[in-house]
Each structure stands twice: as structure tokens, then as C-alpha cells.
N, C-alpha and C positions, 0 to 999 in steps of 0.2 A: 964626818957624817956626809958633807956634803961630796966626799971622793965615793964612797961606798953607793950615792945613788948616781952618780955618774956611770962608773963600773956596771951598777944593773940597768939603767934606759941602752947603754951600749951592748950588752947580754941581748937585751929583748930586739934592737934593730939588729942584731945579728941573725939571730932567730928568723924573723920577719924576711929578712934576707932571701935565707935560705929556705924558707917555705914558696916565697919568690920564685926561686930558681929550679926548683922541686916541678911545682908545677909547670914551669917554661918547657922542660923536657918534653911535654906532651902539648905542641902546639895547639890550639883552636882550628878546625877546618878550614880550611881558605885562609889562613894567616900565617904571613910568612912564606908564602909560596907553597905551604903546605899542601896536597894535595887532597879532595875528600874522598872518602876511598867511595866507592859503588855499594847500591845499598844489595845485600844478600838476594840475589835470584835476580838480579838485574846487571849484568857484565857487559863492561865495552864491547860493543862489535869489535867482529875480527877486524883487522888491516886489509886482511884479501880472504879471499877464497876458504872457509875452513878446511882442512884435510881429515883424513880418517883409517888407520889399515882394515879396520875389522869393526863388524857392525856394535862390540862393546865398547871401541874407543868411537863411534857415533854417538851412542848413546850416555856417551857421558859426556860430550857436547851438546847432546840436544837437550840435556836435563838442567843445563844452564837456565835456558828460555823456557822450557816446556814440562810439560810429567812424562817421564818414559818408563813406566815401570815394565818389570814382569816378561823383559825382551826374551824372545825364543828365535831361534834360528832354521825353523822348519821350511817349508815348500812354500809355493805361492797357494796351494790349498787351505792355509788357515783359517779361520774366520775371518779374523780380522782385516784381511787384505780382499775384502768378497766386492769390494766399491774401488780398486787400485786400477790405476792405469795403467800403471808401470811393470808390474808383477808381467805383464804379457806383451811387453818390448825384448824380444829376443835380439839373442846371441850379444847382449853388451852389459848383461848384469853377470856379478863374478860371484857374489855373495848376498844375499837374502836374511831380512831380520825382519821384526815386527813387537814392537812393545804399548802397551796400554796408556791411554792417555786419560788419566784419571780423572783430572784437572775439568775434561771438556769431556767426559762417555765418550771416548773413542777412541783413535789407534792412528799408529805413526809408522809410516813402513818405511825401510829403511834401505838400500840399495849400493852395493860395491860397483863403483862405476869408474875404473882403473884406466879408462879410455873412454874420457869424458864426449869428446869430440862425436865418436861410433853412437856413443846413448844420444844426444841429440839428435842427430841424422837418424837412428834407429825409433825416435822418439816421434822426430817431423812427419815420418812417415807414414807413422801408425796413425795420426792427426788428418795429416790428405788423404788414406784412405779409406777414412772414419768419414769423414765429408764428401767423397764421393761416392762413398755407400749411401748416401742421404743420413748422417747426421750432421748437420751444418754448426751443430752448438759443440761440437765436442771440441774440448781441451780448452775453450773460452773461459772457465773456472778454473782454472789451473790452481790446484796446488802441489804441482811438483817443483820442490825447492831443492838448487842443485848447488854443489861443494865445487870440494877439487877435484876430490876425486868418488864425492858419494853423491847420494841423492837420498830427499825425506818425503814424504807427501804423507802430512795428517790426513786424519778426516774433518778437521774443527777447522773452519776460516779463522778464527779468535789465535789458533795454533801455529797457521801458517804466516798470520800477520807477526805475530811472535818470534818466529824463526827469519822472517824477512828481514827483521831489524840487527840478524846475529851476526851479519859478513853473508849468507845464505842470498841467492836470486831467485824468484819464482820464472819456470820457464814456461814460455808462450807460445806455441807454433800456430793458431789459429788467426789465419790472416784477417778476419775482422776486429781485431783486438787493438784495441789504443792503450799506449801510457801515456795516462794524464800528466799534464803541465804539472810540473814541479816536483814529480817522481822520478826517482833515480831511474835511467833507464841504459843499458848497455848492449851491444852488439851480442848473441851467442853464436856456436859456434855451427849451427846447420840452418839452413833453406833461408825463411823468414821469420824466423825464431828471434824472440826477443829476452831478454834480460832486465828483471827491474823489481824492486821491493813493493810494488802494488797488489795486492790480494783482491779481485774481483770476484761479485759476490751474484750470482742467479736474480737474486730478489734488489736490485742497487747498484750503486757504483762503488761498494763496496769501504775499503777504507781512502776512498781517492780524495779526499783531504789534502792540499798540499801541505809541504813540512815547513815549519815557520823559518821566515825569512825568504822562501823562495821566490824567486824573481819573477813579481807582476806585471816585467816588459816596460820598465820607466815607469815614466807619467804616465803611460797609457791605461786607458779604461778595462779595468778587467772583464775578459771573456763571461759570456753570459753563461755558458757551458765550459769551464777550462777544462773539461777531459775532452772537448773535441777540437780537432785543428784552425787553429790560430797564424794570422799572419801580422806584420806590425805596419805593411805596404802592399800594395799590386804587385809589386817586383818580388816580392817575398811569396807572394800566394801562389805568384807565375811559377816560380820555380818548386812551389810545393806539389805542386798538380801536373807535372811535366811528367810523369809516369802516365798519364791518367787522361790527360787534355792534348789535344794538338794546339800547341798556343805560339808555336815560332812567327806567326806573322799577330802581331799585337799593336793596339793602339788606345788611348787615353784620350784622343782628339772628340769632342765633344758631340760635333755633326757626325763622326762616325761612329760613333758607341751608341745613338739612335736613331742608326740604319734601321729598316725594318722589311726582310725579304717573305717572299713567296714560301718558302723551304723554311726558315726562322724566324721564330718570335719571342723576344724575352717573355719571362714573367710576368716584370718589373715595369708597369705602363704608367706612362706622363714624368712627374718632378721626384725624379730617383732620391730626392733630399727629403721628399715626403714621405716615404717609406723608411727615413733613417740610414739611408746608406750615402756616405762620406765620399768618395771616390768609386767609381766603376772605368771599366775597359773594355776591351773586346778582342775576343781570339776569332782567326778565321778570315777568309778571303770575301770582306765587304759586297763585293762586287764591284759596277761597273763594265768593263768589257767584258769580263765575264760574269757567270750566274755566281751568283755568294754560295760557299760553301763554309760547312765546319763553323759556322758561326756559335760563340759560346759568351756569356756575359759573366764579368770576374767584378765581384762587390765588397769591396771595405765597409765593415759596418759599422754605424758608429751608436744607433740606437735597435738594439736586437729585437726590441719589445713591440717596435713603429713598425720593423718590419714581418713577425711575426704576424701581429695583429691586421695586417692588412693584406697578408698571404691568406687567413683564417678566411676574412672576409671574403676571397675570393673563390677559397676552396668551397663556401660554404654556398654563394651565388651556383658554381659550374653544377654542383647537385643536387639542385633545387632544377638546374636550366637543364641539363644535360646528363643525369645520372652520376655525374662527378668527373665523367672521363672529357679531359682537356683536348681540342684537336692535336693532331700529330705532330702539327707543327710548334706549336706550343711550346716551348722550353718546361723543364720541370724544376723546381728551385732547391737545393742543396744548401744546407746550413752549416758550419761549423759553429766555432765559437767566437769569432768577431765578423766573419766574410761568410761571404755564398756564391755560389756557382748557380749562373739559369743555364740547361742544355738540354735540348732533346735527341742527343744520341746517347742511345742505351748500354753500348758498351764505353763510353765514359764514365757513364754511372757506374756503371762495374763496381771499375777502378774506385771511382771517388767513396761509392760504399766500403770499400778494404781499405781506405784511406781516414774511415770514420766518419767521412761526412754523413750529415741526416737527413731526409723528407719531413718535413712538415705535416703531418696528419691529425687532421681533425672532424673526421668524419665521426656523428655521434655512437655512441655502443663502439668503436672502434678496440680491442683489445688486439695486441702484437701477437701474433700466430711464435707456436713455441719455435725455437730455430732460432728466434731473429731480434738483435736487439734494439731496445729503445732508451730513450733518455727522455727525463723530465722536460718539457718547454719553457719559454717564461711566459706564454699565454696561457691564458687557463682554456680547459676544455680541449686540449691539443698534448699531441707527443710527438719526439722525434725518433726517428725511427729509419731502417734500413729495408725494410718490407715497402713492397709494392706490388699492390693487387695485379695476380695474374703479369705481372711483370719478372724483374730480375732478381733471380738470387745472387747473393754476395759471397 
């Protein structure tokens, strides 16, 4: 008796066993180095560049990320392509598609672009000569998202942000355009055309989020604004604005950084530490034996809000005192997102406006004339902005 139940507790662990072992064939996700597969309609980015020969083997790429029904391979006459940019960059498209984007009411047009390098340069172009015709905003929304050798541009920003995450780059020729801090961003291949997974959006800064874990510069205090230019030093800000600034003759010495000439006047008046900025310099021939030129004041900032709030105050004085407009000699103050530029030469501003940087506006009823854009401030009642009344366009 006692053999006969030994024989079956060994039956039953055997069993047991092998129910064990049954199951073990089919790991747990993430156990055992198992891999978890991607869930349906959500596929790794490519490695590089997606490729394409023919607007059906697009379209079954883009149907990963996005809806592409319904694709037709007709003219740039379709409906669907009646808002495209791209449809009317000659001589570097080889083949033409357009399918339905159910998902978001709208449409994804599709483009053979076998000679990537020709479509952007053919691209840039149509951009500066959109802006010299007086549209200053064109191509600043970009959604043209380019392959290896294709190009997509939905109508849906929700579609493009989509496609940006698949190996796909949104292209940018429009020189006032920033990629925010902690957006992938790459060289393309024409003018000043940029490369980067950021979808900007008319009404916002669209999905400029940075992507978690991206690098907030050390210990350093995060940008008040991280979509605008950022330095982590003077030396750093110097050589960011050396396009833009004449700053080879530079200096940090304290008695010279408040000089105050005939020809220049900072913004920034009395204890630069009370308006919140950390560090200043100074670009430009001081004077002494000779008259001061080119003077320009370079600001590390260390509290954006100290100095916002008491640029407002003073914006808000000159238009009460003076109709608003600052003498000429005046510096005008430029903000990024930790530092500022004071400079009253206007073709620096240019520059520094293509560069991102912002004016400070806070004149009341103040809304940004179409063309030109603005960014949130951390003062209330104020916006930043690349507009200036009767002044320069960027």
C-alpha cells in the first residue's frame, strides 16, 4: 500500500513538472531577457532614414504610425493636396501619391524624392522666395517629413508628430525657426534648412516638450523659455552670437562693462544683480582714445522673472513718458532662455532675431501682427516676440 502511494505522489510531481515546463516555453515579457514585443500600431523607429521605391511601398510604412487609406496616384490637382507645399517644388519630385487620413479628416501626400539632396535645395528655395515675396511665416509650420529617399507632409500636426517618431525628420528652411532644447535636431542637406522631430504648431510651441531624460545642462537652472537660446557661460553665449554680434574685442572687467557712452546705453541701469543677472560683459571698443564703438552688453541670467519684471516696469515708464519709443541710443534688450543681449544696432538684431532671440513686449492690447512670432513670457501681461514696431523684419 505504502509502495502504490509513493508511485502515485511521484506520478503527480512528474505531472507538475511538466506543466512547469510547458509553461516555461512561453516566457513572461521582460523575463529572462525576453524581449516585449511593441504593442500593434506602435513599431520601433527606424535605425535611419526610412526608404521607399514607389508611393505603395510608402504607404505601407506610413500606415505603421498613421491612417493612409484610399492612396491614389493622380496629379498635383487632387483635392486632397489643395494646402501642399510640396506638390509645387519642381523638377525633384519623380512620383506623386496621396491617401486619406481617416484617423485625423485629412490627407497625407506623398512624394518620390530619389535625389533627396535637389528636393531640399528645390525646397529652400521655394521658402526664400515665399519670404521675399512678403510671406515671412511660410514653411515655419512645416510639415514636410522627409525619408531617404521619399517625402510625406499630412495635413494633421497629431500625424506629423506621428511620423516624426518613425525614423522620418520634419524639414525647416525657414530661418526664424528654433529647435527647442532637447529635440533631436540634425544638419539637412540645403541653405539653412534644419532636421529634427519637432512639429510646430501656428497656435503654440507645439509638441516642444522635451523627451524625458534630456539633458537640463547639469545642475544648472532650467531655461525660463527652453525653446529659446540658451548658454551655460559668457564664453558660451560669445561664441553663440558671433554670427550676429561683433564681439572680438570682449571683456568681464567690471569698471568696463559700466562704461556708459554718448552713442551707447545699456538697458540694464545700476546693480545688474538686481535685475537678476549673474554675470555680464561687454563687446565693442570702450573707448578712451578713441570714441566707443559697437558697444553691446552680453547677460547671464540667473533669475528671468527679476529681469523680465523690471524691463516691463520700464517699458511701461518710456510710454507713459515718451509714447514708448526709447532714445536711439538706448540699447534694446533681447532675451533667450537663461541670457540677453542689450544692443542698439539694428542689423544685430537681425541676426539675433533668426537666432530666436525675443523682445520683450508689453505694451497693453499688444497682439503679434500675423508673420511674426511670439513666445509665452514669465511675466504676466507681456510676450516675447520678434516684431518691432515700424522696425526690423527677421
Amino acid at each position: 500500500m505504502r509502495i502504490k502511494q509513493t508511485l502515485a505522489a511521484a506520478a503527480a510531481a512528474l505531472i507538475a513538472l511538466s506543466a512547469v515546463t510547458a509553461c516555461d516555453d512561453k516566457p513572461e515579457p521582460g523575463r529572462g531577457g525576453a524581449t516585449v514585443p511593441a504593442k500593434p500600431g506602435a513599431p520601433a523607429p527606424q535605425a535611419g532614414p526610412p526608404s521607399a521605391g514607389s508611393t505603395a511601398d510608402a504607404q505601407k510604412f506610413l500606415r505603421q504610425y498613421a491612417s493612409c487609406e484610399n492612396l491614389a496616384t493622380g496629379g498635383p490637382g487632387d483635392v486632397r493636396l489643395r494646402s501642399s507645399s510640396v506638390k509645387d517644388v519642381g523638377g525633384s519630385v519623380a512620383g506623386l501619391g496621396v491617401c486619406s487620413d481617416l484617423r485625423e479628416n485629412g490627407a497625407i501626400g506623398i512624394f518620390l524624392t530619389p535625389d533627396m539632396k535637389k528636393f531640399q535645395e528645390a525646397y529652400y528655395q521655394q521658402v526664400m522666395d515665399k519670404i521675399a515675396a512678403g510671406e515671412p511665416a511660410y514653411g515655419l509650420y512645416s510639415r514636410v517629413l522627409v525619408g531617404k529617399d521619399f517625402v510625406a507632409e499630412p495635413t494633421s500636426a497629431m500625424t506629423a508628430r506621428a511620423l516624426a517618431k518613425s525614423g522620418m525628420r520634419v524639414l525647416t528652411c525657414n530661418p526664424t525657426f528654433g529647435v527647442p532644447e532637447g529635440r533631436k535636431k540634425e544638419k539637412a542637406l540645403a541653405g539653412s534648412c534644419v532636421l529634427s522631430d519637432f512639429v510646430h504648431t501656428a497656435d503654440g510651441p507645439g509638441d516642444g516638450s522635451p523627451e524625458p531624460g534630456a539633458s537640463q545642462g547639469g545642475q544648472q537652472k532650467p531655461p525660463a523659455n527652453p525653446g529659446l537660446p540658451s548658454a551655460g557661460s559668457l564664453s558660451e553665449l560669445r561664441k553663440l552670437i558671433a554670427s550676429s554680434v561683433d564681439c572680438k574685442r570682449f571683456s568681464t572687467d567690471p569698471e568696463t562693462v559700466a562704461i556708459r557712452s554718448i552713442d551707447y546705453e545699456p538697458f540694464i541701469d545700476g546693480d545688474a544683480a538686481a535685475w537678476g543677472v549673474g554675470e555680464r560683459g561687454l563687446c565693442g571698443q570702450p573707448g578712451g582714445a578713441q570714441r566707443a564703438h559697437g558697444l553691446v552688453w552680453l547677460d547671464k541670467v540667473d533669475d528671468m522673472a527679476a529681469l523680465q519684471s523690471r524691463a516691463k516696469a520700464v517699458q511701461l515708464k518710456e510710454i507713459q513718458e515718451n509714447g514708448g519709443r526709447p532714445k536711439a541710443t538706448k540699447s534694446m534688450l533681447l532675451l533667450g532662455g537663461n541670457v540677453a543681449i542689450e544692443t542698439n544696432d539694428a542689423s544685430s538684431r537681425f541676426g539675433l532675431y533668426q537666432q530666436q532671440f525675443f523682445r520683450l513686449e508689453c505694451r497693453p492690447g499688444f497682439t503679434t501682427p500675423q508673420g511674426y512670432r511670439s513666445e509665452k513670457a514669465v511675466v504676466d501681461g507681456c510676450v516675447l516676440t520678434n516684431y518691432e514696431p515700424g522696425g526690423i523684419t527677421p
